[in-house]
N, C-alpha and C positions, 0 to 999 in steps of 0.2 A: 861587696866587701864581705869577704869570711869573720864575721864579727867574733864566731868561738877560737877561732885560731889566732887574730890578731889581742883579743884583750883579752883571751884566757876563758872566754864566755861569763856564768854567772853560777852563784853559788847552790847548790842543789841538794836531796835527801831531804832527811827528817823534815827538815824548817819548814823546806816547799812542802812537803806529804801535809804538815799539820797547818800550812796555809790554807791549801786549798780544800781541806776537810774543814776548816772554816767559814770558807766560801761556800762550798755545796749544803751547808748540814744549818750554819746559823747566821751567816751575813744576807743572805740573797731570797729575796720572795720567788715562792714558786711562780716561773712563766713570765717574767717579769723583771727587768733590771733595776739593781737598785741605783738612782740616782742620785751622787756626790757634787754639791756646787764648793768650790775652794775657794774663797772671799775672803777680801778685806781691803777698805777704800786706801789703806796707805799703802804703797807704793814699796818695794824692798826690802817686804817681811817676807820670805819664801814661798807666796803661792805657787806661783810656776814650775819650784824646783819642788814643792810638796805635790803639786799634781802632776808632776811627770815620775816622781818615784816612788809614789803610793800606787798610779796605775801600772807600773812597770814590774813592780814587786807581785801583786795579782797574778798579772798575766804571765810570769816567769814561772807559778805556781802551779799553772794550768789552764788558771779560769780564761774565758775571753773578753775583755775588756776595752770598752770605744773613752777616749779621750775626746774632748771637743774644745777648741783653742776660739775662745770669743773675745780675744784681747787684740785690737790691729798692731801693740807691737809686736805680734808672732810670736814671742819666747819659747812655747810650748811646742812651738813647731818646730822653729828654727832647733830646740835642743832634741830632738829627736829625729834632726837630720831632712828632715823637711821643709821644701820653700816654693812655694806659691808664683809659680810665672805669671807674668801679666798674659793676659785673655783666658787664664785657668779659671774656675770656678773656684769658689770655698763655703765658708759659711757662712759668711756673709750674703752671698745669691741664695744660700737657702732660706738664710731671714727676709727676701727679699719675696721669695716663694717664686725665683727663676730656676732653680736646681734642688736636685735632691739630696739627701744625706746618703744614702747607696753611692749617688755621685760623684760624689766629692771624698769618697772614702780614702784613705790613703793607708798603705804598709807601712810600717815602720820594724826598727833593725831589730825589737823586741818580739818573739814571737808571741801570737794570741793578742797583741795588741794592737790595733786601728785607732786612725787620726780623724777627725774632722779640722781640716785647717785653716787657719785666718790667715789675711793678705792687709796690705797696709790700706786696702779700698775700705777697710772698715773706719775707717775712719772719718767717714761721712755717714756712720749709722746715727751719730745726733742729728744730723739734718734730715735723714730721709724718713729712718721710722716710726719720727711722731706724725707724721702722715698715712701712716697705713692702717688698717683694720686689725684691732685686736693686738695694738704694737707692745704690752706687756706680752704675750702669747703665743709667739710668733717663733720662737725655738720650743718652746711644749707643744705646740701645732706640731711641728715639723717630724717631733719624738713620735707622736702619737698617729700621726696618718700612716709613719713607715713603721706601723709594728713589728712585719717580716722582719725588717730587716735591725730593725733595734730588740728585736727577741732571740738574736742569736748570741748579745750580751749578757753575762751576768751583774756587769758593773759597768757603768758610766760615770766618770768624771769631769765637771766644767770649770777649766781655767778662766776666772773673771777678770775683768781688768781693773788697774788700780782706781776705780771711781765709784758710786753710787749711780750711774746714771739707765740710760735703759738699757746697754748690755746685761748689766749687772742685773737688774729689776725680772731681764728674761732668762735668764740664768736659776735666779732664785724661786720663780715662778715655776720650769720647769724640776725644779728638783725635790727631793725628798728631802733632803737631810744638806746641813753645811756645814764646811770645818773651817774652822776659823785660823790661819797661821798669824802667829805673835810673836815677835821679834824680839830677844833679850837686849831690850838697850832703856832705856830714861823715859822715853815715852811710847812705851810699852802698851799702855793701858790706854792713849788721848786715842780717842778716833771710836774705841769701842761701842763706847753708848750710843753714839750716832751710828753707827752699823746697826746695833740690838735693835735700835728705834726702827730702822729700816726694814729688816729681819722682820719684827712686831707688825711691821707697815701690812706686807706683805699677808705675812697670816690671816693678817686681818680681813684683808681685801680680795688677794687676788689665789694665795693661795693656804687654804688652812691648814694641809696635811705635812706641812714643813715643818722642820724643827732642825734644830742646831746638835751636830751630831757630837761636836767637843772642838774646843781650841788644843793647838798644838804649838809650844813654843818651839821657838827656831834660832839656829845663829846663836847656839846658845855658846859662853865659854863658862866654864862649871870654876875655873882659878881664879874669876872677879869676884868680888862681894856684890856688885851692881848685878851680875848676871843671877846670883841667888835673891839679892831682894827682887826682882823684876820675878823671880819663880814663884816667891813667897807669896809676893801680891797677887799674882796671878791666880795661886791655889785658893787663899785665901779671899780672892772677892771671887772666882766660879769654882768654888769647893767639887762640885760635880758634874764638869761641864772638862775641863781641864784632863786631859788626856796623859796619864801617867809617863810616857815616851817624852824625851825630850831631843830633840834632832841639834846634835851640836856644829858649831861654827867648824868646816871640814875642808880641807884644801882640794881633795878628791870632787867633793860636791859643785865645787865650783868652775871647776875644769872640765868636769861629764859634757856639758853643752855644746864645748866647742868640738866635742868628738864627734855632735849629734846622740849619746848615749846617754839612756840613766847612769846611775853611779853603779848601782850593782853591776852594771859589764863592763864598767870603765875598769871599777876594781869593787869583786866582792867581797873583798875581808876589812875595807875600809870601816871605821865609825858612822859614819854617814849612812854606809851600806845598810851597816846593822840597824841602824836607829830607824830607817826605813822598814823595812823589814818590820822591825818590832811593832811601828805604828800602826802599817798596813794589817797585821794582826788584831790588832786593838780595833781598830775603826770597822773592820769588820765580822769581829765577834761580840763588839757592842751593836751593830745592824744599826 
Protein backbone atom coordinates (compact mmCIF):
# COMPACT_ATOMS: atom_id res chain seq x y z
CA UNK A 1 0.00 0.00 0.00
CA UNK A 2 1.16 3.61 -1.08
CA UNK A 3 0.63 4.84 2.39
CA UNK A 4 1.80 8.83 1.08
CA UNK A 5 -0.56 8.65 -1.67
CA UNK A 6 -3.63 7.04 -0.19
CA UNK A 7 -3.75 9.19 3.32
CA UNK A 8 -1.77 12.25 2.24
CA UNK A 9 1.37 10.66 4.18
CA UNK A 10 2.39 12.85 7.43
CA UNK A 11 3.04 16.04 8.47
CA UNK A 12 6.75 17.32 7.94
CA UNK A 13 9.33 20.48 8.31
CA UNK A 14 10.02 22.59 11.21
CA UNK A 15 8.06 20.25 14.01
CA UNK A 16 9.95 17.06 12.54
CA UNK A 17 13.52 19.19 12.16
CA UNK A 18 13.15 20.32 16.06
CA UNK A 19 11.80 16.65 16.86
CA UNK A 20 14.46 14.97 15.93
CA UNK A 21 17.12 17.61 17.04
CA UNK A 22 15.54 16.54 20.24
CA UNK A 23 16.22 13.13 19.94
CA UNK A 24 19.76 13.38 18.74
CA UNK A 25 21.06 16.27 21.01
CA UNK A 26 18.85 15.66 24.49
CA UNK A 27 16.45 12.61 24.71
CA UNK A 28 18.81 9.64 23.75
CA UNK A 29 22.12 8.25 25.50
CA UNK A 30 24.98 7.90 23.61
CA UNK A 31 25.21 4.21 22.02
CA UNK A 32 22.44 3.19 23.67
CA UNK A 33 18.49 3.27 23.33
CA UNK A 34 16.42 4.79 25.56
CA UNK A 35 13.87 2.59 27.01
CA UNK A 36 10.00 3.67 27.43
CA UNK A 37 7.60 1.05 29.27
CA UNK A 38 3.84 2.61 28.77
CA UNK A 39 1.78 1.16 31.89
CA UNK A 40 -0.99 1.07 33.77
CA UNK A 41 -2.94 -1.99 35.19
CA UNK A 42 -6.58 -0.48 34.05
CA UNK A 43 -7.61 -1.38 31.18
CA UNK A 44 -8.79 1.69 28.43
CA UNK A 45 -6.69 4.48 29.45
CA UNK A 46 -4.73 4.94 26.15
CA UNK A 47 -1.66 2.81 26.50
CA UNK A 48 -1.73 1.29 23.21
CA UNK A 49 -2.98 4.24 21.30
CA UNK A 50 -0.06 6.44 23.47
CA UNK A 51 2.65 3.87 22.45
CA UNK A 52 1.96 3.47 18.93
CA UNK A 53 1.86 7.38 18.49
CA UNK A 54 4.57 8.57 20.52
CA UNK A 55 6.78 5.88 18.64
CA UNK A 56 5.34 6.81 15.31
CA UNK A 57 5.90 10.50 15.82
CA UNK A 58 9.76 9.69 16.58
CA UNK A 59 10.21 7.74 13.83
CA UNK A 60 8.39 10.10 11.23
CA UNK A 61 11.08 12.57 12.64
CA UNK A 62 13.89 10.46 11.66
CA UNK A 63 14.98 8.78 14.58
CA UNK A 64 14.71 4.92 14.37
CA UNK A 65 12.54 3.46 16.63
CA UNK A 66 11.62 -0.52 17.86
CA UNK A 67 7.99 -0.83 19.42
CA UNK A 68 7.66 -4.08 21.41
CA UNK A 69 3.72 -5.43 21.75
CA UNK A 70 3.82 -7.57 25.24
CA UNK A 71 0.06 -7.40 25.57
CA UNK A 72 -1.62 -11.01 23.96
CA UNK A 73 -4.44 -8.74 22.90
CA UNK A 74 -2.15 -7.52 20.11
CA UNK A 75 -3.47 -3.94 19.90
CA UNK A 76 -0.32 -2.57 19.10
CA UNK A 77 0.11 -4.77 16.50
CA UNK A 78 -2.97 -5.14 15.14
CA UNK A 79 -3.02 -1.05 14.91
CA UNK A 80 -0.04 -0.94 12.94
CA UNK A 81 -1.37 -3.29 10.50
CA UNK A 82 0.32 -6.21 11.68
CA UNK A 83 -0.85 -9.86 12.57
CA UNK A 84 0.81 -12.74 13.91
CA UNK A 85 0.05 -16.14 11.87
CA UNK A 86 -0.14 -19.18 13.67
CA UNK A 87 3.32 -21.22 13.48
CA UNK A 88 4.98 -17.38 13.22
CA UNK A 89 7.29 -16.47 16.01
CA UNK A 90 6.69 -13.24 18.24
CA UNK A 91 7.67 -12.22 21.50
CA UNK A 92 6.41 -14.29 23.19
CA UNK A 93 9.15 -17.20 21.79
CA UNK A 94 11.54 -14.67 22.52
CA UNK A 95 10.49 -14.55 26.29
CA UNK A 96 10.56 -18.11 25.92
CA UNK A 97 14.43 -17.83 24.69
CA UNK A 98 13.21 -19.99 21.26
CA UNK A 99 13.55 -16.89 18.92
CA UNK A 100 15.22 -13.75 18.60
CA UNK A 101 14.29 -10.18 18.57
CA UNK A 102 16.26 -9.70 14.91
CA UNK A 103 13.68 -12.44 14.44
CA UNK A 104 10.67 -11.56 14.85
CA UNK A 105 11.26 -8.17 13.65
CA UNK A 106 8.61 -6.79 11.64
CA UNK A 107 8.18 -3.38 9.16
CA UNK A 108 5.62 -1.38 9.65
CA UNK A 109 3.79 1.37 7.20
CA UNK A 110 5.73 3.98 9.33
CA UNK A 111 9.10 4.49 8.09
CA UNK A 112 12.13 4.11 10.84
CA UNK A 113 9.85 2.18 12.71
CA UNK A 114 9.96 -1.75 13.70
CA UNK A 115 7.68 -4.10 15.57
CA UNK A 116 8.28 -6.77 17.91
CA UNK A 117 4.86 -8.43 17.82
CA UNK A 118 2.69 -10.41 20.19
CA UNK A 119 0.09 -13.35 19.15
CA UNK A 120 -2.72 -14.39 21.36
CA UNK A 121 -0.15 -17.55 22.38
CA UNK A 122 0.73 -14.95 25.02
CA UNK A 123 -1.56 -15.79 26.88
CA UNK A 124 -0.15 -18.69 28.48
CA UNK A 125 2.88 -16.48 29.69
CA UNK A 126 1.12 -16.74 33.32
CA UNK A 127 1.53 -20.28 33.29
CA UNK A 128 4.70 -20.94 31.67
CA UNK A 129 7.19 -18.16 32.82
CA UNK A 130 6.88 -18.62 36.43
CA UNK A 131 8.77 -21.63 35.65
CA UNK A 132 11.65 -20.43 33.86
CA UNK A 133 15.04 -18.95 35.08
CA UNK A 134 15.19 -15.35 35.82
CA UNK A 135 11.42 -15.07 34.69
CA UNK A 136 11.36 -11.14 36.10
CA UNK A 137 14.41 -10.83 33.14
CA UNK A 138 13.72 -12.44 30.51
CA UNK A 139 12.76 -9.50 28.09
CA UNK A 140 15.96 -7.28 29.59
CA UNK A 141 17.94 -10.67 28.78
CA UNK A 142 16.64 -10.74 25.44
CA UNK A 143 17.37 -6.48 24.98
CA UNK A 144 20.68 -7.02 26.27
CA UNK A 145 22.31 -10.35 24.50
CA UNK A 146 21.20 -8.62 20.94
CA UNK A 147 22.96 -5.37 21.48
CA UNK A 148 23.79 -5.31 17.54
CA UNK A 149 20.80 -5.19 16.80
CA UNK A 150 18.82 -3.16 19.69
CA UNK A 151 21.77 -0.41 19.11
CA UNK A 152 20.61 0.58 15.82
CA UNK A 153 17.66 2.15 17.93
CA UNK A 154 17.51 5.25 19.44
CA UNK A 155 14.21 4.62 21.35
CA UNK A 156 12.28 1.61 22.42
CA UNK A 157 8.90 1.60 23.54
CA UNK A 158 6.91 -1.37 25.48
CA UNK A 159 3.17 -1.66 25.17
CA UNK A 160 2.06 -3.38 28.71
CA UNK A 161 -0.77 -5.13 29.12
CA UNK A 162 -3.68 -3.97 31.20
CA UNK A 163 -2.45 -5.98 34.44
CA UNK A 164 0.37 -5.98 37.18
CA UNK A 165 1.48 -9.47 36.43
CA UNK A 166 4.82 -10.86 34.99
CA UNK A 167 4.33 -9.17 31.59
CA UNK A 168 4.07 -6.18 33.08
CA UNK A 169 7.00 -6.79 35.95
CA UNK A 170 9.35 -7.65 32.70
CA UNK A 171 8.59 -4.72 30.96
CA UNK A 172 9.34 -2.51 33.82
CA UNK A 173 12.36 -4.37 34.62
CA UNK A 174 13.76 -3.89 31.35
CA UNK A 175 13.02 -0.26 31.02
CA UNK A 176 14.51 2.97 31.87
CA UNK A 177 11.77 5.25 32.41
CA UNK A 178 7.65 4.66 32.41
CA UNK A 179 4.83 6.86 31.29
CA UNK A 180 2.02 6.49 32.82
CA UNK A 181 -1.49 7.08 30.50
CA UNK A 182 -4.49 8.53 32.78
CA UNK A 183 -7.85 8.66 31.51
CA UNK A 184 -10.16 11.76 32.08
CA UNK A 185 -13.00 10.16 33.74
CA UNK A 186 -14.09 9.62 37.86
CA UNK A 187 -11.66 7.11 38.58
CA UNK A 188 -8.90 8.70 37.17
CA UNK A 189 -6.74 8.45 40.06
CA UNK A 190 -7.98 4.40 41.74
CA UNK A 191 -5.49 1.91 40.54
CA UNK A 192 -2.48 4.63 40.77
CA UNK A 193 -1.10 3.89 44.14
CA UNK A 194 -1.07 0.25 43.42
CA UNK A 195 0.85 0.83 40.29
CA UNK A 196 3.48 3.38 42.35
CA UNK A 197 3.64 0.57 44.82
CA UNK A 198 4.50 -1.61 42.05
CA UNK A 199 6.75 0.82 40.10
CA UNK A 200 8.48 1.27 44.00
CA UNK A 201 8.47 -2.87 44.01
CA UNK A 202 10.50 -2.93 41.25
CA UNK A 203 13.33 -0.32 42.08
CA UNK A 204 13.53 -1.75 44.89
CA UNK A 205 14.38 -5.26 43.80
CA UNK A 206 14.88 -5.87 40.60
CA UNK A 207 15.55 -2.82 38.91
CA UNK A 208 16.97 0.50 40.43
CA UNK A 209 17.81 2.64 37.59
CA UNK A 210 13.83 3.05 36.69
CA UNK A 211 11.99 5.98 37.25
CA UNK A 212 8.68 7.31 36.07
CA UNK A 213 9.16 9.48 33.29
CA UNK A 214 5.62 11.52 33.63
CA UNK A 215 1.81 10.62 33.41
CA UNK A 216 -0.10 11.69 30.54
CA UNK A 217 -3.66 12.36 30.59
CA UNK A 218 -5.84 10.88 27.85
CA UNK A 219 -9.46 10.99 26.32
CA UNK A 220 -9.46 14.15 27.54
CA UNK A 221 -12.87 16.42 26.70
CA UNK A 222 -11.57 20.05 27.89
CA UNK A 223 -16.02 21.28 27.68
CA UNK A 224 -16.80 18.78 30.95
CA UNK A 225 -16.06 20.26 34.23
CA UNK A 226 -15.37 16.41 35.28
CA UNK A 227 -12.64 16.37 32.59
CA UNK A 228 -10.93 19.65 34.31
CA UNK A 229 -11.20 18.46 37.94
CA UNK A 230 -9.72 14.97 36.93
CA UNK A 231 -6.73 17.50 35.48
CA UNK A 232 -6.65 19.48 38.53
CA UNK A 233 -6.32 16.38 40.67
CA UNK A 234 -4.08 14.93 38.62
CA UNK A 235 -1.59 18.27 38.64
CA UNK A 236 -2.23 18.71 41.99
CA UNK A 237 -1.36 15.24 43.50
CA UNK A 238 2.04 14.73 40.81
CA UNK A 239 2.70 18.44 40.64
CA UNK A 240 5.96 17.29 38.69
CA UNK A 241 5.41 14.08 37.29
CA UNK A 242 2.38 15.21 35.10
CA UNK A 243 3.31 16.00 31.56
CA UNK A 244 1.97 19.51 30.38
CA UNK A 245 0.46 17.87 26.92
CA UNK A 246 -2.97 16.62 27.25
CA UNK A 247 -3.98 14.16 24.46
CA UNK A 248 -7.85 14.87 23.84
CA UNK A 249 -10.71 12.42 23.29
CA UNK A 250 -10.27 12.58 19.07
CA UNK A 251 -12.57 10.66 16.55
CA UNK A 252 -9.36 10.45 14.16
CA UNK A 253 -7.53 8.62 17.06
CA UNK A 254 -9.85 6.12 17.18
CA UNK A 255 -10.21 5.21 13.82
CA UNK A 256 -6.12 5.19 12.95
CA UNK A 257 -6.18 1.21 14.08
CA UNK A 258 -8.41 0.04 11.84
CA UNK A 259 -6.31 1.53 9.06
CA UNK A 260 -3.45 -0.23 10.67
CA UNK A 261 -1.98 3.53 10.91
CA UNK A 262 -0.84 5.97 13.66
CA UNK A 263 -3.04 8.97 13.60
CA UNK A 264 -0.44 11.37 12.10
CA UNK A 265 -0.86 9.31 8.50
CA UNK A 266 -4.38 8.74 9.05
CA UNK A 267 -4.63 12.57 9.21
CA UNK A 268 -1.80 15.01 10.29
CA UNK A 269 -3.56 18.06 11.05
CA UNK A 270 -5.93 16.23 13.27
CA UNK A 271 -5.93 17.35 17.36
CA UNK A 272 -4.88 14.04 18.12
CA UNK A 273 -2.20 14.36 15.65
CA UNK A 274 -0.90 17.42 17.44
CA UNK A 275 -1.19 16.45 20.85
CA UNK A 276 0.99 13.51 19.95
CA UNK A 277 3.44 15.26 18.32
CA UNK A 278 3.57 17.73 21.28
CA UNK A 279 3.99 14.74 23.89
CA UNK A 280 6.42 13.00 21.90
CA UNK A 281 8.42 16.32 22.32
CA UNK A 282 8.01 16.56 25.84
CA UNK A 283 8.83 13.06 26.79
CA UNK A 284 11.83 13.34 24.98
CA UNK A 285 13.41 16.50 25.90
CA UNK A 286 12.59 15.66 29.41
CA UNK A 287 14.97 12.11 28.64
Amino acid sequence: MDVDRKYGGYRSGPRQASLLGAALHGGRREGRALIYAIANQKGGVGKTTTAINLAASIAQAGEQVLLVDMDAQANASHGLGVRVKPGQPSVFEVLLGEATLASVDRPCPVPNLHLIPASPDMAGASVMLPFLDRREFRLKDALEREKEFVGQFGFVFIDCPPSLGLLTINSLVAADRVIIPVQSEYYALEGLAQLMSTINAVQDRLNPGLRIAGLVLTMMNARTSLGKQVEQELRTHFPHLTYRTVVPRNIRLAEAPSHGLPVSMLDPTCPGSDAYFDLALEVISNG
